[in-house]
N, C-alpha and C positions, 0 to 999 in steps of 0.2 A: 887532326884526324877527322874531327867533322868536318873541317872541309873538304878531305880528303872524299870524305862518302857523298856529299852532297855533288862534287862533280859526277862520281862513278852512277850514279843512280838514274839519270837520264839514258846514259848509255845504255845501260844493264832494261831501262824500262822498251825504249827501243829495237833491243835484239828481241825480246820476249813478243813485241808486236809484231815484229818479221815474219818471227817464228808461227804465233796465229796466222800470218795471211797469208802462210804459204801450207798450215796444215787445212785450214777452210776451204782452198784454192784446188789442195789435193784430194778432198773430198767431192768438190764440187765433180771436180772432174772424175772422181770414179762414180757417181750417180749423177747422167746425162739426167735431163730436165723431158719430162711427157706431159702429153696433153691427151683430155677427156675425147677429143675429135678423133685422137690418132689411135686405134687400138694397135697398131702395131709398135705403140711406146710405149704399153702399159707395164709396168714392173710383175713378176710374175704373182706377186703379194696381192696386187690386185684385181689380175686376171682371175683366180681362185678362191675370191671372196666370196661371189653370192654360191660355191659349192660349200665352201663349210657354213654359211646362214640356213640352207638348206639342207646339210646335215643335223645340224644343231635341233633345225624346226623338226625333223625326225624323227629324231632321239626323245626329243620333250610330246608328242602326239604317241610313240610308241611307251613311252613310259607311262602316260597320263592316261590311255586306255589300259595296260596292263595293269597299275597299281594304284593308280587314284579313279579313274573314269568309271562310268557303266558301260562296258563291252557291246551290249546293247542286246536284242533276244535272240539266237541263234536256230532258222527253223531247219537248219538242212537236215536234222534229224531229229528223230524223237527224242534222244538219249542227249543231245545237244541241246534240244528247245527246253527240257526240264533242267539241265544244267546252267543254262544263262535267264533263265526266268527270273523276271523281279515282281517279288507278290506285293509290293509298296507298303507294308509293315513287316514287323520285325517278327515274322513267324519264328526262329527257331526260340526267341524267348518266352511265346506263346509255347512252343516246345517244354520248354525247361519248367514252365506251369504246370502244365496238365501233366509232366513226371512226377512235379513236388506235391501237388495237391492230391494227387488219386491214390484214396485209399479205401474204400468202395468195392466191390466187387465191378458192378458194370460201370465205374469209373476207369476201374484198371482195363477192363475190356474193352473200352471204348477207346482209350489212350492208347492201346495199344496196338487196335485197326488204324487210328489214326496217323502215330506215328508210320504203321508199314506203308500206308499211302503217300506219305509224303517224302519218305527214303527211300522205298526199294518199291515201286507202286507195278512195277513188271510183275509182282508176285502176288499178288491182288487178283481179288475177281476182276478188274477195271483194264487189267494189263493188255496189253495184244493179245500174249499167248497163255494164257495163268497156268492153262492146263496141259502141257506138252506129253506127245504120245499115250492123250485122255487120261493124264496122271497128274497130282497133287505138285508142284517142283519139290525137288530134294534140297535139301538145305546145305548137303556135301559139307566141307572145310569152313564154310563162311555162314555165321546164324548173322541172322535178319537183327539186327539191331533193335528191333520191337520184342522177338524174340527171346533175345539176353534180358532186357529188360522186365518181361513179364514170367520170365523164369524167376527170377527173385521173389516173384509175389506168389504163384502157388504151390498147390499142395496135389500130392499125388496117392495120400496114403488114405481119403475119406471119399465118401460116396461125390463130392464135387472138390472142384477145384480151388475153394474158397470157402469159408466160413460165412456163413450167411442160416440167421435162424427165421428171416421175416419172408425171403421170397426165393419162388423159385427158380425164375428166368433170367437173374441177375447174376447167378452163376455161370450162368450157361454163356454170359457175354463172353467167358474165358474156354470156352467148349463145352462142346456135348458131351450127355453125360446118361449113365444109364439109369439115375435117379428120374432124368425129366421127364422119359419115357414110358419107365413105366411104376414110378411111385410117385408119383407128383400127383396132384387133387386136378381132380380136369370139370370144367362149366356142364350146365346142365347139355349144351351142344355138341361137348366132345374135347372143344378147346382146353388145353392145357391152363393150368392156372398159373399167375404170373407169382399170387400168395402162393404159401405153405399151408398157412390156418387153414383157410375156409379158400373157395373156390371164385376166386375172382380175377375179372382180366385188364389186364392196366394195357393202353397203345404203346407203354413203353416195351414191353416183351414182345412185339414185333421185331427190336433190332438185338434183341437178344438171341432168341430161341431159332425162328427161321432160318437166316443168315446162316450158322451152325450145320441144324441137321442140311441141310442143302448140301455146305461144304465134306459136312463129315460124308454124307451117301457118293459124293465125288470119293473124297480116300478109300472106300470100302468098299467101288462100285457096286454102289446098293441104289438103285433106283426108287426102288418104293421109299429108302429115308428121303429123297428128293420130292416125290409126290406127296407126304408127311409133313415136309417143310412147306410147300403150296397150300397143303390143307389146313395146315394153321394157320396161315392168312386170312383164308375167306373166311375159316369159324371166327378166328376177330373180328374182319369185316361185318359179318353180318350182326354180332351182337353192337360194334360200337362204331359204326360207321352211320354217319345222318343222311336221310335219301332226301330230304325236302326241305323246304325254307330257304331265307339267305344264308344260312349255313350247312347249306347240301356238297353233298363229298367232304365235310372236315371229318372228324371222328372223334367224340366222346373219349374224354381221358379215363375214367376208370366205372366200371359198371360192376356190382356185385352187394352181398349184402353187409359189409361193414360199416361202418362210419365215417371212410375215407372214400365212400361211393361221389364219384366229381363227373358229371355229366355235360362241364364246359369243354369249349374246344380248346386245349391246353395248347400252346403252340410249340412248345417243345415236344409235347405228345405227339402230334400233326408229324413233327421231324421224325421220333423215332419210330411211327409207325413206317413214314414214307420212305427214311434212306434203308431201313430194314427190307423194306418189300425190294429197294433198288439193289441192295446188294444180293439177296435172292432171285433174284430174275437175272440180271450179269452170272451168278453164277451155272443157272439153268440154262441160257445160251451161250456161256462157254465151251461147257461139257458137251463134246459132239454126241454121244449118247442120248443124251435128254432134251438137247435140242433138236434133235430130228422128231422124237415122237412127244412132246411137251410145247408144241407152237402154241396151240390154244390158252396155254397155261401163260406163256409169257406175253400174250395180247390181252389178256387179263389185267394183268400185273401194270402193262403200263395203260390200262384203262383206271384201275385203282389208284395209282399212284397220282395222273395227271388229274383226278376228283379231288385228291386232296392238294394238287398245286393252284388249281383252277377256284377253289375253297378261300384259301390262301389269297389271291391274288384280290379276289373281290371286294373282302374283306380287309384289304388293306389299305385303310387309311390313317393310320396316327401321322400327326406334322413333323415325327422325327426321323421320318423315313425307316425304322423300326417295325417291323411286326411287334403287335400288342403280345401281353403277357395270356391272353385269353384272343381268340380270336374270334369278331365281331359282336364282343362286349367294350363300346369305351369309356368304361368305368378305369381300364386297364393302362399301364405303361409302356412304353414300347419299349422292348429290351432286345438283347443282342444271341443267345444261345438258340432258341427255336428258329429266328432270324438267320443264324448259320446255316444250321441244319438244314431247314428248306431251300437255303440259295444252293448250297451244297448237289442236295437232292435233283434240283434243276439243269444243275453241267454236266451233273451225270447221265440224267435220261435225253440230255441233247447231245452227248456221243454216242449213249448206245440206241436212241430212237431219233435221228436228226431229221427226218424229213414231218415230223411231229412236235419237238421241243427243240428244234435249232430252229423254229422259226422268232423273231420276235418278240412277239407275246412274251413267250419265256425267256429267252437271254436276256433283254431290255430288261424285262423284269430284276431277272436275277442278279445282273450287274448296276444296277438300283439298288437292290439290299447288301450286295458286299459291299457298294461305296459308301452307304449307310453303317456300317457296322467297320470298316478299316476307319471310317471315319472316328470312332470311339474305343482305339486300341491305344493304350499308352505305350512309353517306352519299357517298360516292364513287361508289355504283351498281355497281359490285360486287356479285356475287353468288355466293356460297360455299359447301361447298369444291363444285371443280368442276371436273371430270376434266380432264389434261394434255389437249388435243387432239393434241398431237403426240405420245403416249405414251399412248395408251388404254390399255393395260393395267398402267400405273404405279399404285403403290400410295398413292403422296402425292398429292394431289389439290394442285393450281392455285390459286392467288390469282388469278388476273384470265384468265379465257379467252375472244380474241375471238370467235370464234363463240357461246362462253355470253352473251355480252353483247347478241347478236344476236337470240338464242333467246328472252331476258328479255323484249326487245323486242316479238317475236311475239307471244309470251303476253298482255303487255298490252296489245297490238290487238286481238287476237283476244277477250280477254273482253271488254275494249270493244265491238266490233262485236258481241258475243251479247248484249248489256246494253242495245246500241242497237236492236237488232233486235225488240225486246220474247221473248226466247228466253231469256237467263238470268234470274235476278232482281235489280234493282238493287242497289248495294252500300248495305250500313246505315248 
């Protein structure tokens, strides 16, 4: 029997070779042979290759801008340039701060302008149209996410909207109120006091009180509350604003007879006097009313305002690209909250005065101090170091200050809306 197999085996190995060279043979022949020269032999596999390489390459560019890429800024519209805008920190956790940390009365007031400028910023003195058919907008079906927010925090049922026994104008960052007007201690000039006790005026009630009656004489078409809001500018002005030296146009942080009398140029102070006067003056040439017979009043305003940017500006010299904790003292730190606020204050009077503060001077400037101050935001949004609020004249500077947090904020609306405005120039 072995032998048997051992004859059959060649045989049997043979037909199986046959059989190979006639099914390679019948391949061959159903795929004729092309060449690279001939496109009219190309198999149709290959004619349609470099269409799917370039589908592919498509699909991975439309993917990689929609879900991985930066889209890039989009200016065809306003409502598009704030939606594709990158403020190159992580503002909404700078966000998620200044909610956790404000518990303050003009902390929550101040967070809470902040936030509407940087979500719903059409609704703002800063908008296009704040005030349609010379009215307040309505809030209709949809509240302002600032709104919601700072409904959690007041009270409707006391003389203000907030518990506060030490002052009076830190209320009022949450609105006006008919205590400020007319039981509140007013300076020997007239000025409203920023204390309850005794009669004294701090620069920080500039972004309190003004701001307010401005907007409320808008809801109540009350004119005179508007001229009211002006007049208590210039009575601060003239008590704590400096006319001479190298620190002419800063302004005096707090003047009166207590023991917390500070007669440095506080630079946060500087801020809250200045974006207070700015959102007061945007409010008065919004309002077709009060900007027709109030021009003198808003050429004022940004005469005021640009003394203390011009203040600012001279005065700045720390190496950390910082505005100092005291301006034109450097005994001082350069810190990042009054640093906001003033860059802040700067994009805004270069969309609402450009032929004035969209020149150089001030944008250069100002985009100098935001890249100084995103410079020292961590990933927490934080922004560092950054003067005690409750200890301005402490020499350690702050890890987390709500109000700093709030300022951050500003700032990156505020370049925002000069970026949308076609006023600054786009970022790189």
């Amino acid at each position: 029997m072995a032998e048997v197999r051992q004859r059959k085996t060649p045989a049997a190995a043979t037909e199986k070779q046959e059989t190979d060279s006639s099914t390679t043979a019948d391949v061959q022949a159903a795929e004729p042979e092309w060449s690279w020269s001939d496109y009219g032999s190309w198999p149709l596999s290959v004619r349609w290759a470099p269409a799917y390489v370039a589908l592919i390459g498509v699909f991975i560019v439309v993917y990689y801008v929609t879900y991985v890429g930066d889209p890039g800024l989009d200016m065809s519209s306003t409502e598009s340039c704030i939606a594709t805008f990158n403020y190159t920190f992580r503002i909404n956790a700078a966000r998620h701060q200044a909610e956790q940390l404000s518990t303050h009365s003009w902390e929550l007031g101040t967070a809470g302008e902040a936030i509407e400028e940087l979500v719903d910023p059409q609704k703002t003195v800063f908008g296009r149209d704040p005030f349609p058919n010379d009215k307040i907008p309505s809030q209709g079906l949809h509240l302002d996410q600032a709104l919601i927010w700072l409904y959690q925090k007041i009270r409707t049922t006391d003389q203000t909207l907030f518990d506060d026994d030490f002052a009076v104008s830190d209320p009022a960052a949450l609105g006006a109120e008919e205590n400020l007007l007319n039981e509140a201690p007013r300076y020997i000039n007239g000025a409203i006091s920023h204390r309850s006790e005794v009669a004294e005026l701090w620069s920080d009630a500039v972004s309190m009180v003004p701001p307010f009656l401005a907007y409320y004489g808008v809801a109540m078409n009350d004119m005179n509350m508007i001229r009211t809001a002006f007049r208590q500018i210039q009575l601060y002005r003239d008590v704590l604003s400096i006319n001479r030296g190298p620190k002419k146009g800063l302004w005096k942080h707090i003047v009166g007879p207590s023991e917390l009398a500070d007669e440095g140029c506080w630079s946060t102070g500087n801020g809250w006097a200045a974006y207070g006067m700015v959102r007061t003056r945007a409010t008065i040439s919004a309002w077709r009313p009060s900007s027709e017979v109030m021009t003198e009043e808003v050429k004022k305003l940004d005469q005021w305002v640009g003394e203390i940017l011009d203040g600012a500006i001279e005065t700045d010299d720390d190496e950390s690209g910082l505005l100092r904790n005291y301006l034109g003292d450097d005994s001082w730190f350069g810190e990042t909250s009054g640093t906001s606020l003033l860059t802040a204050t700067a994009y805004r009077m270069a969309v609402l005065k450009p032929e004035v503060f969209g020149q150089q001077k001030y944008l250069s400037w100002a985009d100098h101090k935001r890249e100084a101050v995103i410079e020292r935001v961590d990933d927490d949004g934080f922004a560092k170091p950054a003067v005690d609020p409750l200890k301005h004249s402490s020499r350690k500077p702050t890890e987390s200050s709500p109000e700093g947090e709030s300022f951050l904020l500003m700032m990156g609306a505020a370049w925002r809306d000069c970026v949308c405005a076609g006023v600054c120039p786009p970022p790189a």
